[in-house]
N, C-alpha and C positions, 0 to 999 in steps of 0.2 A: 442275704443282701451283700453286693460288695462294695467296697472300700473304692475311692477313686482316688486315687494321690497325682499332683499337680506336680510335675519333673520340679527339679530345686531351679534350674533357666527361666523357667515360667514362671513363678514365683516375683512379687515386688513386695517390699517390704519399706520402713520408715526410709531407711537410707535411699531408695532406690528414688522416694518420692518429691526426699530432698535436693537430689540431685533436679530432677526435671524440673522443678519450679524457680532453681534458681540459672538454668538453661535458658527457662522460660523468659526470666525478670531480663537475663545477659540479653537475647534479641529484642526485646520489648527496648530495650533501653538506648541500645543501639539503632535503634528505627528513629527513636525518638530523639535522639540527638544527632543525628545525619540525614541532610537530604536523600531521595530516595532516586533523584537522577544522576549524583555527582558523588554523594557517599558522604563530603566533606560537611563541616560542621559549620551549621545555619547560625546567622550574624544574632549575636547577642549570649552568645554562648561560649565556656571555656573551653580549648580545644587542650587534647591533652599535654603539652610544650608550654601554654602558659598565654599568648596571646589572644586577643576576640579575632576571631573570623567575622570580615564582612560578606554579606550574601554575593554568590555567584551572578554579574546580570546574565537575565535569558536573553538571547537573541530575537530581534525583533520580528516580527513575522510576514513572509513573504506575501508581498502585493500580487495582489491575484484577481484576475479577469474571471467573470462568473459567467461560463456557458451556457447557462440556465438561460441567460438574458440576451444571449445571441443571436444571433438569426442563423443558424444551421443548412446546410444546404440538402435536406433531406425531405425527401415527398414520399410523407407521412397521410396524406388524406385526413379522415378525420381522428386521425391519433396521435396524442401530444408525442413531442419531444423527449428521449431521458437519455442522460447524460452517467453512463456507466463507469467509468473513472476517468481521471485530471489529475495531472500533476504542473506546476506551475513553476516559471522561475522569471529571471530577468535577464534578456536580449537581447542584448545593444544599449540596456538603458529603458529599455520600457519592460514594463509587463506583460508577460504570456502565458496562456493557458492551453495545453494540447489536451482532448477530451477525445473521449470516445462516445459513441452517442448511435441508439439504433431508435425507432418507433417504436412507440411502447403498446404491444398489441396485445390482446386479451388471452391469446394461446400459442405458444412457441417460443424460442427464443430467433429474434429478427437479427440478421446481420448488421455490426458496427461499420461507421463511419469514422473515420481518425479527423480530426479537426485542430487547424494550430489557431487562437482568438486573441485578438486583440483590443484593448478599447478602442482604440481610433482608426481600426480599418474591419473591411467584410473578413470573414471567417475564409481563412486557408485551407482545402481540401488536399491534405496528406493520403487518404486512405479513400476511395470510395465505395459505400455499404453496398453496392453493385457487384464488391468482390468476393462477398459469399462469407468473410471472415466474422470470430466472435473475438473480439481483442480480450485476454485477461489479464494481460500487465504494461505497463507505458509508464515510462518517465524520460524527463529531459535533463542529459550526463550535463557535467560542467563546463563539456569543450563546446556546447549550445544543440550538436546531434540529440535526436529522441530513438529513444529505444521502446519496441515495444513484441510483446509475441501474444501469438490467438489461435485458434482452432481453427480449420478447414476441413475440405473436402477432397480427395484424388480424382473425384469425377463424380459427374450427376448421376451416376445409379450407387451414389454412396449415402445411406439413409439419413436425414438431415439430424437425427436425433443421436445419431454417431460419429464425429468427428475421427477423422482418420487422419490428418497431418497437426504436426507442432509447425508452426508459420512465425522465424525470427524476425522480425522488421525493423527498419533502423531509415532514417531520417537526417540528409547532412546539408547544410545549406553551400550552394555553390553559385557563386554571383548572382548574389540574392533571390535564388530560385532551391527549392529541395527537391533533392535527387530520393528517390524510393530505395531500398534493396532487400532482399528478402530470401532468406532460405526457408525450403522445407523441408520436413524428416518426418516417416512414418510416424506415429505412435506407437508402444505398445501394444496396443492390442487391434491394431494393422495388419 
């Protein structure tokens, strides 16, 4: 029979065990005495200087128009509405919400609609799901433009289940009307 010896590396021993438990206690402790989105030390507690920290306020959270409830300008037949991302902000003063939104059909994935909503007006058509696109990302930058980019097609004998363009889009209001624009770049595996 033989002997199997364990390298001295591989090896832990009391010392080795002491260490990690009290590794362990250091981040336990450290979690527990700092917020985990700011770091800084939560109101009621000694920070290390000597003074109580009061709690950081959160910001309050952005008013937001819910697309679910809108009337969308998509002819869906008998297939509800869905509403594939929204990003929200506030536009002059009121709230808005730009969604993307295709028919939600039993097999494929349906082309996006780009939608800017309001509460107190009909739904703005940015993008029409006519244009064959699948939006994967949309937001609205600070200067009130939406940025957003989706998948497409180079042409109708491009197989719908393989997107062949990256499609940049971008969104800018010009007397009180949005202007479109839009690059596209092969993919990958184009």
């Amino acid at each position: 029979m033989t002997e199997r010896r364990i390298p001295g590396h591989a090896r832990s021993g009391l010392k080795h065990w002491v260490l990690v438990a009290a590794g362990c206690a250091a981040v336990v402790g450290g979690a527990l005495g700092a917020t985990s989105a700011t770091g800084a030390v939560t109101g009621g507690q000694q920070a290390a200087d000597g003074p109580v920290a009061e709690p950081v306020p959160t910001a309050a959270p952005l008013p937001e128009v819910d697309p679910a409830k809108a009337d969308l300008p998509l002819e869906c037949g008998p297939f509800p509405v869905a509403v594939s991302l929204k990003a929200s902000a506030v536009l002059d003063g009121r709230p808005v919400t730009v969604a993307a939104a295709h028919c939600r059909a039993d097999m494929g994935t349906p082309p996006d609609g780009v939608f800017l909503v309001t509460a107190d007006a009909a739904p703005v058509t940015l993008l029409p799901d006519s244009e064959g696109l699948t939006v994967t990302e949309l937001a609205i930058r600070s200067d009130g433009s939406i940025r957003g980019t989706a998948r497409g097609y180079s042409s109708p004998d491009v197989p719908r289940f393989s997107p062949d363009l990256r499609v940049d889009l971008s969104w800018t209001r010009t007397a009180g009307a949005w202007t479109k624009q839009e690059t596209s770049t092969p993919t990958a595996g184009a």
